[in-house]
C-alpha positions as CSV (number, residue, x, y, z in Angstrom):
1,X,6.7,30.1,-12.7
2,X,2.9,30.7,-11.9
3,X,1.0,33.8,-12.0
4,X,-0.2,34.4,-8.5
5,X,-3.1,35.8,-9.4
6,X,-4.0,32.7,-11.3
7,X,-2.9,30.4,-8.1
8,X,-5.4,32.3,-6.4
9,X,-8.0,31.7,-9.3
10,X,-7.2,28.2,-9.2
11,X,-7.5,27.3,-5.2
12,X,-11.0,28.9,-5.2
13,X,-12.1,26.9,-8.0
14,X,-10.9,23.9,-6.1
15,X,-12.1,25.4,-3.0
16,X,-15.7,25.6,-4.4
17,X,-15.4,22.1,-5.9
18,X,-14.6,21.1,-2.5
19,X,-17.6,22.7,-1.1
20,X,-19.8,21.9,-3.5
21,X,-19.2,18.2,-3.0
22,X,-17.2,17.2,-0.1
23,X,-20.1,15.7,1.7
24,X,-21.7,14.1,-0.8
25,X,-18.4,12.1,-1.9
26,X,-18.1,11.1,1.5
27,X,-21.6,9.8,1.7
28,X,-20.9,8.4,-1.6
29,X,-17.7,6.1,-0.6
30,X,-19.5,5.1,2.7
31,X,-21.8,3.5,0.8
32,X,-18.8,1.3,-1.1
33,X,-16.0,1.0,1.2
34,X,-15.6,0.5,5.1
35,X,-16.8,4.1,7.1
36,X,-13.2,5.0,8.1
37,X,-11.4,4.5,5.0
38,X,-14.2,6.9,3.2
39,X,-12.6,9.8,4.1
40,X,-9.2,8.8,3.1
41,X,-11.1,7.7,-0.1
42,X,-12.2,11.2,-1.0
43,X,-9.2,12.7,0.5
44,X,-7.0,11.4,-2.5
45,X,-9.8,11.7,-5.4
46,X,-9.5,15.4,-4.3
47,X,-5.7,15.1,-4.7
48,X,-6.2,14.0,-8.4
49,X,-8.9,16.6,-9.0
50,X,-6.3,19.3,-7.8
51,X,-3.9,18.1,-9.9
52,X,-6.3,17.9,-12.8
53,X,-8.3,20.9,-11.9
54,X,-8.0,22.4,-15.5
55,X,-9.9,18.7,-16.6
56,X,-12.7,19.7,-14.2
57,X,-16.2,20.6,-15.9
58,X,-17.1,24.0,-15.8
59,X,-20.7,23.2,-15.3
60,X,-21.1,22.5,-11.5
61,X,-23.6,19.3,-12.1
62,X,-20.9,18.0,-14.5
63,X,-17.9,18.6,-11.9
64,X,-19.9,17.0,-9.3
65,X,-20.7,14.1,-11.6
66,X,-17.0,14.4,-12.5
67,X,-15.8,13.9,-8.9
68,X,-18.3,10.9,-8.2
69,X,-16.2,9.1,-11.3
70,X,-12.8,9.8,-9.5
71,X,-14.2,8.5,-6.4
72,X,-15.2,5.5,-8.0
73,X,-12.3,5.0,-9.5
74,X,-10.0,5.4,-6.3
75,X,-12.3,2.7,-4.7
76,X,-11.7,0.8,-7.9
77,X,-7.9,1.2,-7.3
78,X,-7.9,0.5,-3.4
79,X,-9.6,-2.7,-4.3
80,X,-7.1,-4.2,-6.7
81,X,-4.4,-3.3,-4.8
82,X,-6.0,-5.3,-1.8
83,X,-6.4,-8.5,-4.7
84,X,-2.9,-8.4,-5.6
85,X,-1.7,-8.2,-1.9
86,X,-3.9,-10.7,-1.5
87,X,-2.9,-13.0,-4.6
88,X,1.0,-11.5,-3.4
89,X,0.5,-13.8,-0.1
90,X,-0.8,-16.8,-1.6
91,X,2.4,-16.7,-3.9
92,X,4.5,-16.3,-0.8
93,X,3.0,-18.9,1.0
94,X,3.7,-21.7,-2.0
95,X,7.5,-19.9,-2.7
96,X,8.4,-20.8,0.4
97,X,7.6,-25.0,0.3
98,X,10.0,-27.4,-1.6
99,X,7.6,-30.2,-0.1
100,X,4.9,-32.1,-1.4
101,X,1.7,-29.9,-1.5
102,X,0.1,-33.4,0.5
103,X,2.4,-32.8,3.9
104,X,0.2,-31.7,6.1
105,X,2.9,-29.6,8.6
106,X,3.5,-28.0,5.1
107,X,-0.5,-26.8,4.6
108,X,-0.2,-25.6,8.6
109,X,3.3,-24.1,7.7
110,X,1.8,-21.7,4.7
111,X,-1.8,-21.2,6.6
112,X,0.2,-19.3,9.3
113,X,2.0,-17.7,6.7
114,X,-0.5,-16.1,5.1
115,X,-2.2,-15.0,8.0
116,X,0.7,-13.2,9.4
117,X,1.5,-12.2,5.9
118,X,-2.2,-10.4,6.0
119,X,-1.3,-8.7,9.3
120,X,1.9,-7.3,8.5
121,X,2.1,-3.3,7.0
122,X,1.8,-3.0,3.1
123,X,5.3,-1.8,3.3
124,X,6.5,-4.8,4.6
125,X,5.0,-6.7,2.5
126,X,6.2,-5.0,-0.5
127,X,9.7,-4.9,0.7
128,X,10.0,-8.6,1.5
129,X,8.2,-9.3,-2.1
130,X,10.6,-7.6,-3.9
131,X,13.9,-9.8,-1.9
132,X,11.4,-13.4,-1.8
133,X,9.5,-13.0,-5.2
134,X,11.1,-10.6,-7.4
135,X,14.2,-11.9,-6.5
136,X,16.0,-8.6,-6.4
137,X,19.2,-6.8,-5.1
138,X,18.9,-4.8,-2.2
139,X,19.7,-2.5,-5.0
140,X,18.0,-3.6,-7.4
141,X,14.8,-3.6,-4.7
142,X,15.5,0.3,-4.0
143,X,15.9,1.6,-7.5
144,X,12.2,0.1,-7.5
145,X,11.4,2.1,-4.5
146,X,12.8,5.3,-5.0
147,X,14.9,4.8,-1.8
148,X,18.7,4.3,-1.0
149,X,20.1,0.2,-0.7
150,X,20.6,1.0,2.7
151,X,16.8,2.2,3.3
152,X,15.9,-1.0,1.4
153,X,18.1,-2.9,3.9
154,X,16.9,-1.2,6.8
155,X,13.6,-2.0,5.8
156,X,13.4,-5.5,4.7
157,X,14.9,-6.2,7.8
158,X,12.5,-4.6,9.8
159,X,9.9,-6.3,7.3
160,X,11.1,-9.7,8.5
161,X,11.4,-8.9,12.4
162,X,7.8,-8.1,12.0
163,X,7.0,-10.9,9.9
164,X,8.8,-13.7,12.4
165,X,6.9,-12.0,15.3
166,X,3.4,-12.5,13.6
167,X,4.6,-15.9,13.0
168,X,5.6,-15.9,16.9
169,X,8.9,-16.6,16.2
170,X,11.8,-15.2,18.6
171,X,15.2,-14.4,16.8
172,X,17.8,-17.1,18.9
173,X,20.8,-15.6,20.0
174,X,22.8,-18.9,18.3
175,X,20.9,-18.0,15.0
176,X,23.3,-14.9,14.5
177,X,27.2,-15.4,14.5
178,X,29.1,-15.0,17.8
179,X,29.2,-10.6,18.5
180,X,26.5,-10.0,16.4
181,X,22.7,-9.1,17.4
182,X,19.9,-9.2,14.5
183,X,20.4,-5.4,14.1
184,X,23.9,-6.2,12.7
185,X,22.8,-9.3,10.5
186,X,20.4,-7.4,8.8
């Protein structure tokens, strides 16, 4: 257990790093990412500076110098994880064909599918990845997660509902076996 007095210690030290650079970071992303995500940028660099406040500089040019090196690196982050969705819907697009790459219906086919791919949530995408590309288990899938199978469940097949209506395509009532509605078949 913590010494209160040295949880008090340790939120004005981050309360002064805060102070001392807030702006500055945010000016700082601006410059390198789109203006709403900048805040959100320095919003988690400040995360990982609380949770590595004892790695902090003393000295407060070094902290602040410090700081612009976790921003950057957040930025750095954000931006691979955008590549690999990225590269993550060009790989759905071709697991999906069995055709030859020349059909042009095919091309069409994975064009829309990587658009609507790009304007689904990150969580959707992830969850369908893991059950299209990974090839796991709804269990397997949640263990990955962190969540329960029937989470997982729940929320691949809310990722797919989301996915066909980007697509534009309607669930059929003949697609689903007599009685059931696509909230059962899920």
């Amino acid at each position: 257990m913590s010494n209160p007095v040295g949880g008090v210690g340790r939120e004005a030290r981050f309360v002064a790093l805060f102070e001392a650079t807030y702006a500055d970071l945010v000016r700082f992303a601006q410059r390198r990412v789109p203006e709403p995500q900048a805040e959100d940028v320095v919003g988690e660099a400040l995360l990982v500076a609380w949770r590595r406040l004892d790695d902090v500089p003393a000295a407060p040019r070094d902290a602040r110098a410090w700081m612009f090196g976790i921003v950057r690196n957040t930025i750095l982050n954000t931006q691979r994880g955008v590549r690999r969705q990225e590269a993550l819907a060009v790989r759905l697009a071709e697991a999906t064909s069995s055709c030859s790459p020349d059909d042009a219906d095919l091309v069409a086919r994975q064009v829309d599918l990587a658009r609507a791919w790009g304007r689904v949530s990150a969580v959707h995408q992830e969850a369908l990845a893991l059950a299209v590309i990974d090839d796991l288990s709804a269990r397997e899938a949640a263990a990955v997660l962190g969540i329960s199978a029937v989470a997982y469940r729940l929320r691949l097949s809310r990722a797919r509902r989301a996915l066909r209506a980007q697509l534009g395509h309607r669930a059929t009532p003949a697609a689903a076996p007599a009685g059931l509605t696509e909230r059962q078949t899920s």
